[in-house]
C-alpha positions in Angstrom: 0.1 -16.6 -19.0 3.0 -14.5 -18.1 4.6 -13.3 -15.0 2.5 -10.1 -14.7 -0.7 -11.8 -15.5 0.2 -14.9 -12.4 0.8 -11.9 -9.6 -2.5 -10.3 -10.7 -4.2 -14.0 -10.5 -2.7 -14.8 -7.7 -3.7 -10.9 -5.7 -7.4 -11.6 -7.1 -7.7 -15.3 -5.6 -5.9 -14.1 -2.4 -8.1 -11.6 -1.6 -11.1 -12.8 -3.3 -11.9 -10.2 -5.7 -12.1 -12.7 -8.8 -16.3 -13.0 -7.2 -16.7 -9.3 -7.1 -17.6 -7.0 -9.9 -15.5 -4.7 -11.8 -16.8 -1.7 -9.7 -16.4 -3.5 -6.8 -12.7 -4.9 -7.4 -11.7 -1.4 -8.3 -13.2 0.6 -5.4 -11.5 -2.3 -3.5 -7.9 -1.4 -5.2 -8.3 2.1 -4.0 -9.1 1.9 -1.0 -5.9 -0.4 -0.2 -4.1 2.3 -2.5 -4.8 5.3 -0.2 -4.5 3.1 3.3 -0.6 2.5 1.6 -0.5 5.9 0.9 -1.3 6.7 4.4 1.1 3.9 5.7 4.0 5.5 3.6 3.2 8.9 3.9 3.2 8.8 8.5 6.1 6.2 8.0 8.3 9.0 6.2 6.7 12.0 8.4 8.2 10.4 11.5 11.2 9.5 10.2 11.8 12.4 9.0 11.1 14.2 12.7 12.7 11.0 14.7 16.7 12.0 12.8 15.5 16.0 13.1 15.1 15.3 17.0 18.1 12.3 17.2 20.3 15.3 15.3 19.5 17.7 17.7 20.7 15.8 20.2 23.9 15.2 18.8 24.6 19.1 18.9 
């Protein structure tokens, strides 16, 4: 068993997905996929508009 194949063990028996079915462990994965999407995606929104407003205040 190599590296790769120990961190997707260890994710599955984390989170319990080695009892779910193959449908079920995927819709799972996307669902965490999109919610980090989401995370990233407002994270770098305000940011972005937090050094636009903290630059404006420098003029």
């Amino acid at each position: 068993m190599n590296w790769v194949q120990r961190k997707i063990l260890l994710y599955n028996v984390t989170f319990g997905l080695y009892m779910l079915d193959w449908w079920e462990r995927y819709l799972f994965n996307i669902l965490i996929a999109v919610l980090l999407w989401f995370i990233f995606y407002n994270t770098s929104r305000f940011a972005a508009e937090s050094y636009n407003r903290y630059d404006l205040y420098l003029l």
